[in-house]
N, C-alpha and C positions, 0 to 999 in steps of 0.2 A: 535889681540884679541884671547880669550882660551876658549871661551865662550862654543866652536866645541866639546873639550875633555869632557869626561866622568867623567872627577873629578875634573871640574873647578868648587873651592869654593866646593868644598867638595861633589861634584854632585848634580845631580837633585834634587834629595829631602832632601838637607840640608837644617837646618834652614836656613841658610846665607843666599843661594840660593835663596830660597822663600820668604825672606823678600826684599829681590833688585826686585823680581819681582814683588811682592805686590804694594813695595815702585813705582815703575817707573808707575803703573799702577795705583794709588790711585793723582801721582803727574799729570797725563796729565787729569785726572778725574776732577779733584777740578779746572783745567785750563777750562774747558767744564762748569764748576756749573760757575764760573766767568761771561762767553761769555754770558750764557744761561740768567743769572742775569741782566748783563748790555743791552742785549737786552729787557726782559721784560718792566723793569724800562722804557727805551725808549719809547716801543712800547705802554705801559700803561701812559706812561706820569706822572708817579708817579715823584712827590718832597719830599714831607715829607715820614719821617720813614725808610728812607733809609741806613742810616750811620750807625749805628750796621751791620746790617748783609754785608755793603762793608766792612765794617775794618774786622769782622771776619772769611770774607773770604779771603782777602792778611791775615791775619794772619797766617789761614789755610795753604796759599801757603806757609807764608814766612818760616813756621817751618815744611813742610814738609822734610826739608833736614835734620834735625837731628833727 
């Protein structure tokens, strides 16, 4: 890993830089709105009205990587 050096990906405060960091931190985020979701729903014993906001949130994950 080069993560150590002072000009990996163009340094600290390159764009590059801060969008991998945004990126890895917005990806474990939306993994936590998921967990948070499917327990609600559990613990509310919600059936109906669910299916939009599951699908748009795997969608959220699934397009987090581009």
């Amino acid at each position: 890993m080069f993560f150590h050096k002072k000009d990996w990906m163009g340094g600290y405060d390159s764009w590059q830089r801060r969008l991998v960091r945004l990126a890895h931190i917005s990806f474990f985020g939306i993994g936590f709105l998921n967990l948070a979701f499917a327990l609600t729903v559990k613990y509310l014993g919600l059936e109906t009205g669910i299916m939009i906001p599951a699908v748009l949130l795997v969608i959220g994950a699934a397009t987090m990587k581009w």
